[in-house]
N, C-alpha and C positions, 0 to 999 in steps of 0.2 A: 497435656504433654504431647501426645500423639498428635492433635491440631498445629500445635507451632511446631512439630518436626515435618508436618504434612506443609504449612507454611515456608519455611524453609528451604524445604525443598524443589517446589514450585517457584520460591523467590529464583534460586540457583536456575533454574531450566530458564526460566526470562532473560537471567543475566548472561546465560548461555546463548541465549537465540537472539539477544541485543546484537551480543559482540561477533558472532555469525554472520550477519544482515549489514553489521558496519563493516568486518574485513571485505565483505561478497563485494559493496559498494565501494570501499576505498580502489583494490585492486581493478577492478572494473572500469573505475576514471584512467589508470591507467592503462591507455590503450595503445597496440601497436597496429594502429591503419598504414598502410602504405607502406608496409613492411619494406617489400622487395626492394621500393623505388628508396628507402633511407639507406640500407644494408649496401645495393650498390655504390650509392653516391660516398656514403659515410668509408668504403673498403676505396671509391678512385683517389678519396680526396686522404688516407692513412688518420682518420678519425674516429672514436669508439662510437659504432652506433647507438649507443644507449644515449649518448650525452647529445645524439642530435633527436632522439625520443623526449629527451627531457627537456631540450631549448622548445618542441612544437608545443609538449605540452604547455609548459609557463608563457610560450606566445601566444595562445591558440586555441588550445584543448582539443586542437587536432579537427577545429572548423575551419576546411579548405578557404569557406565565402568570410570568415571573419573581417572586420576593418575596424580601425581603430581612429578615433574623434583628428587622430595628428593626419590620416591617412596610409598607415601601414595596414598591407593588406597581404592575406595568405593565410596558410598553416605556419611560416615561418615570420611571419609579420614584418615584409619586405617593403619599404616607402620605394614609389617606382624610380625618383634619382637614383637608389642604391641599386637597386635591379640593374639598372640600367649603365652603372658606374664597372659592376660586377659584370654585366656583358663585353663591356667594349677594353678592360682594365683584365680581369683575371680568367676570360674565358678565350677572347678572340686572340691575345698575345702570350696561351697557354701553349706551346706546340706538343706538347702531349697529348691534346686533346680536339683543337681547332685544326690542326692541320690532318688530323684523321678525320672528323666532319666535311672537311673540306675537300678532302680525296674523295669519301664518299658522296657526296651532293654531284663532285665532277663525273660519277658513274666508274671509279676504279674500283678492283678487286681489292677484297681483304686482305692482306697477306700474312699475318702471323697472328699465331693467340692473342699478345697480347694487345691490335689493332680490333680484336673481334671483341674481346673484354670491355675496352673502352667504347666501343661503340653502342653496346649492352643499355647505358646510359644513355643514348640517342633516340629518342622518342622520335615521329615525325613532326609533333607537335613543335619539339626544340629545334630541329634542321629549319621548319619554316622561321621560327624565331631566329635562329640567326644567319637565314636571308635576307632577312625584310630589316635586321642589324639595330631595332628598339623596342624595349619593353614596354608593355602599352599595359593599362591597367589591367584590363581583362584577362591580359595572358597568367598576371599572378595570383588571377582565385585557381588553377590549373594546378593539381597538385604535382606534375612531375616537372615542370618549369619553376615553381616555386622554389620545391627542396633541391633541384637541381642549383637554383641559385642562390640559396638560402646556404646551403653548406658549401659553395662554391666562398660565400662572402665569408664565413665564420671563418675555414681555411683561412682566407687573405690576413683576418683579423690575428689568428696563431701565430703566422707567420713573422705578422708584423711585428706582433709583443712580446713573441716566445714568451708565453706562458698564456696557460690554457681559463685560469683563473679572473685574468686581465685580460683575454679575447671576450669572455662571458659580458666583464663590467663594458664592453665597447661595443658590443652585439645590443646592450639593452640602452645606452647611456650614449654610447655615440664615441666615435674614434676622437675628437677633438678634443672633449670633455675628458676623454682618460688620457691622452698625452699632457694633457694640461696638467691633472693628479697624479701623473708623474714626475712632473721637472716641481713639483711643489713639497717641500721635505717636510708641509703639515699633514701632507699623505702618503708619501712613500719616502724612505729611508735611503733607497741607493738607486730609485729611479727604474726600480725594473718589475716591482710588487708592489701592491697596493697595499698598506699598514692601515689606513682609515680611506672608506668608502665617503665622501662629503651628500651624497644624494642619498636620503633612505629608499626612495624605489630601486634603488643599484646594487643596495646592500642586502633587501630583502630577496632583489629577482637572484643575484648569486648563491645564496642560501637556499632559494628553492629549486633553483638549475640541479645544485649538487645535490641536492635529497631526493629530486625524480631519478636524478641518475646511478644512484645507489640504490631504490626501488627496480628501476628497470635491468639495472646487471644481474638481481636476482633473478626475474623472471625470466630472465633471455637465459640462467645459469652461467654465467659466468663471472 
């Protein structure tokens, strides 16, 4: 009797230090690298930081040099036509944002908090970037060029869809591909939400967008 309650109890301590060793590792994959550089970008661009933690994780796993078989490269797994659609499209005809780069590169004073915030966001790396006005591959294994345009593109995608659900499906799946499964009533109902996903990597990467970012709101506390 004393053996199998000594058994037992030993079994419990394992079953303890399994589930220890697997929270230690789960949470651990969730990592928040480059804090600063998401928080600013995620606060210019009115995006919850957590859900740009969870699009690097499900891109990325938060490896800057990643690239993918298609050619998307980065922590945000940007193909350099978007990068580069996203320079000339939603940064350089942003006057909230270029035309304070653009003060500063001509050597003008800062003048008010909110030109010095935005500026916050201006690496020197980004000013030469958009000098020289194209994104060239190497610029996006660089992690503050990257998530600088990586969230710069997901914004355009929000924008475009109004709804945060359907920026996600066109972040992984492609803008064309979900305006398509919108005008199509086999997948959406009134054209503005997706009812059925037709790609299962589309269906799975949104399920797992939202589950990082339901893990990372806790951690962040809020």
């Amino acid at each position: 009797m004393k053996i199998t309650k000594q058994l037992l109890t030993y079994f419990l301590i394992f079953v303890i230090v399994l589930m220890v060793i697997f929270a230690c590792v789960f949470f651990y994959s969730f990592k928040t690298d480059y804090k600063e550089i998401v928080q600013i970008n995620a606060k210019q661009n009115n995006i919850d930081e957590s859900l740009i933690f969870a699009i690097i994780k499900a891109e990325s796993k938060f490896n800057a040099k990643a690239q993918s078989k298609k050619g998307a490269i980065g922590l945000m797994q940007l193909m350099p036509n978007t990068a580069n659609f996203v320079l000339q499209n939603c940064v350089k005809n942003n006057s909230d944002t270029y035309e304070i780069i653009n003060s500063f590169m001509c050597g003008n004073e800062i003048n008010n908090k909110t030109e010095f915030y935005n500026l916050k966001i201006i690496s020197n790396k980004i000013i030469s970037l958009l000098a020289k006005g194209q994104v060239q591959k190497n610029d996006l294994v660089n992690p503050e060029i990257n998530i600088f345009l990586g969230v710069k593109y997901f914004k355009y995608l929000i924008d475009k869809f109004k709804n945060v659900d359907v920026a996600i499906c066109a972040y992984n799946a492609g803008e064309t591909n979900v305006r398509a499964w919108l005008n199509d009533e086999e997948y959406s109902c009134e054209g503005q939400t997706l009812d059925n996903i037709p790609f299962i990597e589309t269906k799975n990467y949104l399920k797992k967008v939202k589950f990082n970012k339901k893990i990372y709101k806790k951690m962040l506390n809020y």
